[in-house]
N, C-alpha and C positions, 0 to 999 in steps of 0.2 A: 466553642459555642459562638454561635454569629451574635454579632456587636451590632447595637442601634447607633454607633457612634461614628461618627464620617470619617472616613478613612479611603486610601485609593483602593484597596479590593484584596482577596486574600494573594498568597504566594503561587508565582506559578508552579512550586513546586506542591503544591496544595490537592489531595485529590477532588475534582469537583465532585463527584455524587456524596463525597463525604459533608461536605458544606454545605451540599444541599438538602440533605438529609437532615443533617445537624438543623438547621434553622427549620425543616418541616414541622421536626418532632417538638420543636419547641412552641406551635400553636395549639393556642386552648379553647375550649368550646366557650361561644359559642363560631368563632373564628375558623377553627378548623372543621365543621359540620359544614360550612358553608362550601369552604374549599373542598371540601370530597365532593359534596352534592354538585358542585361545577365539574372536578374531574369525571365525577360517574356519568355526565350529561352531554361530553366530551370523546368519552372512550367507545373507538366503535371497533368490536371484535374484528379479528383476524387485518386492522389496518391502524398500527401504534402515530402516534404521532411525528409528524418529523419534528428534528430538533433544530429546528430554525422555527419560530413559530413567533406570527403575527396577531398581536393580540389589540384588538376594537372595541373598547365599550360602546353600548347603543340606550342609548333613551328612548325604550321602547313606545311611548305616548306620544315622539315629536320627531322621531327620523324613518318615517314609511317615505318620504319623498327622495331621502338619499342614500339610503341603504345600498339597493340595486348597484346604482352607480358604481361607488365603492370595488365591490366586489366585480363587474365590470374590468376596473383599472389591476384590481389581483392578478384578474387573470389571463391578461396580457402581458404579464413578466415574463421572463426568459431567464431560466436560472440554471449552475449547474448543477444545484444542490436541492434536494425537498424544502419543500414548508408547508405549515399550515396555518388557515388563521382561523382565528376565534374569536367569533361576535357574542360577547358578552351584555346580550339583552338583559335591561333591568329596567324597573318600573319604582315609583314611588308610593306606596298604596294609602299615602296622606291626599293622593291628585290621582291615582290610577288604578284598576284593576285591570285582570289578564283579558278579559272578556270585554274592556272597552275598544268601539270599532275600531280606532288611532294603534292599536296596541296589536290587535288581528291583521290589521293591514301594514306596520311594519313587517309581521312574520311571516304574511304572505310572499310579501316583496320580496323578500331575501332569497324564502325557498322560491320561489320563480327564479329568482337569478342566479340559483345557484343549479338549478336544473339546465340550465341554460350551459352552465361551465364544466360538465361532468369529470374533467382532467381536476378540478383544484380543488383542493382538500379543504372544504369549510366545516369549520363543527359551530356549532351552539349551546349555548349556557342562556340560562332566565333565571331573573334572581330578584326578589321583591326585599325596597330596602324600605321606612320610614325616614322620610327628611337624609337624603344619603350625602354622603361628601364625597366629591370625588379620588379623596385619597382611598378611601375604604373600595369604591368600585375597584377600582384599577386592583388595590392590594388584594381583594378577594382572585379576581381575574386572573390573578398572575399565581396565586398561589395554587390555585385549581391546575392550572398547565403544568406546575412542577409537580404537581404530585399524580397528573397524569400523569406525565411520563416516568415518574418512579414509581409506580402501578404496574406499566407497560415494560420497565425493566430497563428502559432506554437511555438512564443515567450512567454517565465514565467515567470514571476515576480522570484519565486523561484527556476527554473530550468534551468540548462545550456547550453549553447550551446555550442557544442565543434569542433574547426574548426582542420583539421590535414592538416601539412603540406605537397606536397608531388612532388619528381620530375618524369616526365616521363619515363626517363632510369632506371628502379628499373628492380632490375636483382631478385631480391629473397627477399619476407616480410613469416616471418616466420608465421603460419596458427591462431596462436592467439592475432602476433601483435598489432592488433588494438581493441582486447579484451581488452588487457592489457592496453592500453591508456585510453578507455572509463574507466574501473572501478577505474583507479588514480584517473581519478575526480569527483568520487562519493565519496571520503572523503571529508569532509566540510571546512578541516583546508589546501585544500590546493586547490579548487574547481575555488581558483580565479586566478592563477597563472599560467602561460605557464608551459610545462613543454618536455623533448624532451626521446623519443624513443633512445634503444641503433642501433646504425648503424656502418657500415663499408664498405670499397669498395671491392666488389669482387676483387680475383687475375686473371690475364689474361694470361694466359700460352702461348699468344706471345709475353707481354714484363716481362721477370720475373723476371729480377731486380729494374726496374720498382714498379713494384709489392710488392716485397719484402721492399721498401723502404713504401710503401704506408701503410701496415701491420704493419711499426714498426711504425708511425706514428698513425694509427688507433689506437692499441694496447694502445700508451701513451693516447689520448685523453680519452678515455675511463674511465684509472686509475686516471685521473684529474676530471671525470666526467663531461664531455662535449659530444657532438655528431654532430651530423651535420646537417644542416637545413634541408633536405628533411624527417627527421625525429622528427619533431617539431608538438606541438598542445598547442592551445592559445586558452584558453575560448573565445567564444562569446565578452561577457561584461569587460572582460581585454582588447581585441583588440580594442572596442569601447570604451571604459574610456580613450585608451591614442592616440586614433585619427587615430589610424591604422600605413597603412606602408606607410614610405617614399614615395612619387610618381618618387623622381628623383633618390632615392638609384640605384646603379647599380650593388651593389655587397655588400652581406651580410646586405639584407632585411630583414631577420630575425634573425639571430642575435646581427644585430642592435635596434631591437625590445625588445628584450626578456635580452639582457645582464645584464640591470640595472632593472631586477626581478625577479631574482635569481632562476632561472629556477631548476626545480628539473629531475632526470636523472632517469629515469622510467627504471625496470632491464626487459626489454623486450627482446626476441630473439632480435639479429643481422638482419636488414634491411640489404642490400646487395645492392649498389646503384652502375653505371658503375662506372670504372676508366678512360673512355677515357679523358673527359677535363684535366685531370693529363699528361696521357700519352701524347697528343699534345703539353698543354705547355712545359712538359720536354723535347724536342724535342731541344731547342734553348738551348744552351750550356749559354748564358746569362743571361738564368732566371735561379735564384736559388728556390731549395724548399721551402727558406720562401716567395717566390714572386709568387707562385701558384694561390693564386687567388688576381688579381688585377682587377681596373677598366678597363683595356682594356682585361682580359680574359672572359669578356660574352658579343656576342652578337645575335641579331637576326640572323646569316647567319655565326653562328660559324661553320671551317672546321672539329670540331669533333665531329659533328651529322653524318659528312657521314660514314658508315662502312668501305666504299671502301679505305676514305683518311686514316683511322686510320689502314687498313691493310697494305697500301703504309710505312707508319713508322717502324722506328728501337727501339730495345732495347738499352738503355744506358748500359754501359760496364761493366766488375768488377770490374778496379780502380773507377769509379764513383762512384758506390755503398759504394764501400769500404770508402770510403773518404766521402762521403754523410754522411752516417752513422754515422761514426767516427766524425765529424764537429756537431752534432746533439747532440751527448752526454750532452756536457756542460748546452744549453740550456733545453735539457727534464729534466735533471733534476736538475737545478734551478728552473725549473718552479714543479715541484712535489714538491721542498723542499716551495714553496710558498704554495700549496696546503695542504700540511700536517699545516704549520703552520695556515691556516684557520678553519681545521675543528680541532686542538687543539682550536682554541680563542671561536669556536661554543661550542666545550664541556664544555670547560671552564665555559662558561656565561650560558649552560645547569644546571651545576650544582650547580652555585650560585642561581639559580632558584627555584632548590629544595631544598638549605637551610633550606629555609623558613617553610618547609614541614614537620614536624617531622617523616612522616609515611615514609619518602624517603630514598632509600641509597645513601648516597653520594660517589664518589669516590675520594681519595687524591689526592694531586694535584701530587705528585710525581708518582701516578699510570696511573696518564694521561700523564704525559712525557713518561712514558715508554711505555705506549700505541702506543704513536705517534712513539716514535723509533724502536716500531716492526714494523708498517706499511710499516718505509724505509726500514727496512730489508728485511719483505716480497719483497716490490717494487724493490729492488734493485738486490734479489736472481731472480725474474722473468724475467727479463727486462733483464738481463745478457743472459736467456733462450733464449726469444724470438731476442733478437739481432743475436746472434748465428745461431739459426734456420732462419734468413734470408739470412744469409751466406751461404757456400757451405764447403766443406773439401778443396777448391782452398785458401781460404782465412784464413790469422795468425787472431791471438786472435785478439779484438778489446782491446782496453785500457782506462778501467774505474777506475779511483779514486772514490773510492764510499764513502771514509775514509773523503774526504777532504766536501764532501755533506754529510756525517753525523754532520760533524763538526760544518759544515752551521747551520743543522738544530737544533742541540743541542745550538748555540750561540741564537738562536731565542726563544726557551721554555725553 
């Protein structure tokens, strides 16, 4: 029976279509009507889905402007394997019906540009929620794909399904991206496990401080190995071994998901996803950048889907920045000096590993401290860089003790 309970994912010795099966059978109406009514809107006779499949929700009342696009960057991959994606239009019919113009003109848009791409396999689902969350969208979404394809029979006991995660506003996926995600999990030793694309947010040269703060922020994430949900892919039988996603999450559905399974950080081109929900909430002098994404910053009839509202806004100033920035320090890098000590304690227990091995070289344990404190150094010569370069020649040096976080990190290994 699949488990709501975090765990890394079932065994590789596990057959997938049994685990996926197993947690299909276990949705009840009105949950599973939903999910057929997506598979059946989905399945196009005599052409099954492939099983690599990209799946997009859409807010069908607020993304007619980027839809196209999107789909666009699809289908310019170069892959050696199929996929399909599936734009999971949905409406709120507390704010929307099918027949409003906002709602016609996303579905135009798509099919235009999907006419445009006749090689790429796009399917469509429409799905009217009341007041939805987006744990519920995504989980309906996903579960419709797997039960298309065990509809279409396309389910293997030994082969994977692999679901990718993905948001609407993608401004730029590099043309092998999702090359590069299909063949991580044709290794065996890691086939069971999520695992996330490297991503960042475009700059927007109408807010460029803004911007520049979002860069130094990307930048860190990165070096910590992390990335960001619209850049995520969850086998099949991991997503079904632990029950799926939240239905009530409202915010950080998938990496609420994936935290506690240690997700690995695939060195794929740069996904390029919008900045505007950034740009919106920084707008309010009250939220700070660690309060960026909260439960009240997503919802169905969010103002930063419109183009028009996000051009109406302003750029945050250069004391902001300057001070943003400079408030930031402390915490990037405590939180690196965390990092570095974990993947010391992984090398560590690597190398107790091949003790055992006499064919193996071991490295001293003193050569792995030093290891780890070129890392900071590297980290710390770059991050100086890149801090810098979000600056202007308007603005003094920024002020890093880098002495006092080496210190850190040496009291640690």
């Amino acid at each position: 029976m699949p488990s709501s309970e975090y765990g890394i994912g079932p065994s590789a010795f596990d057959a997938k279509d049994q685990i996926i099966n197993g947690y299909l059978d276990t949705l009840q109406a009105p949950e599973y009507e939903i999910a057929s009514s997506i598979a059946e809107q989905i399945t196009l006779v005599g052409k099954p889905l492939a099983t690599t499949v990209v799946l997009a929700p859409v807010a069908a009342a607020a993304e007619a402007p980027v839809v196209a696009h999107a789909l666009h960057e699809y289908a310019k991959q170069r892959t050696r394997r199929p996929f399909s994606v599936v734009l999971g239009f949905n409406i709120d019919d507390s704010h929307s019906s099918p027949d409003d113009p906002a709602v016609v003109a996303c579905l135009r848009n798509a099919s235009l540009a999907q006419a445009q791409h006749p090689n790429l396999d796009v399917r469509s689902a429409f799905t009217t929620y009341t007041r939805p969350k987006i744990g519920a969208i995504r989980r309906d979404l996903w579960n419709g794909a797997l039960l298309a394809l065990r509809q279409e029979g396309s389910l293997s006991p030994d082969k994977e399904v692999i679901l990718i995660n993905q948001d609407i506003d993608l401004l730029d996926l590099p043309s092998h991206w999702i090359d590069s995600m299909q063949g991580h999990f044709t290794d065996p030793t890691v086939a069971l496990l999520p695992a996330y694309g490297r991503s960042r947010h475009a700059f927007d040269p109408l807010f460029p401080n803004i911007s520049r703060y979002v860069a130094w922020r990307d930048f860190f994430l990165d070096k910590i190995d992390l990335s960001y949900e619209p850049a995520a892919a969850i086998p099949g039988s991991s997503y079904a071994a632990n029950g799926g996603f939240n239905p009530v999450a409202r915010l950080n559905e998938i990496t609420s998901f994936t935290r506690e399974r240690y997700p690995s950080l695939i060195r794929t081109g740069r996904l390029q996803t919008s900045p505007r929900r950034i740009i919106a909430r920084l707008q309010d002098p009250h939220i700070s950048p660690a309060e960026i994404w909260t439960n009240d910053s997503f919802t169905s009839s969010d103002d930063c889907r419109d183009p028009n509202y996000i051009a109406s806004l302003k750029d945050r100033d250069d004391a902001w920045l300057l001070k943003t920035l400079q408030t930031s320090i402390d915490f990037t890098y405590g939180r690196y000096v965390v990092h570095l000590v974990n993947l010391y304690n992984r090398d560590m227990l690597d190398q107790l590993g091949k003790a055992t091995d006499p064919t193996q070289k071991i490295m001293p344990l003193d050569e792995l401290v030093k290891q780890t404190e070129r890392r900071f150094d590297r980290f710390a010569s770059l991050s100086r860089r890149v801090l810098q370069s979000c600056l202007t020649t308007r603005f003094p040096e920024l002020t890093i003790d880098t002495d006092k976080y080496r210190e850190q990190l040496s009291q640690l290994v």
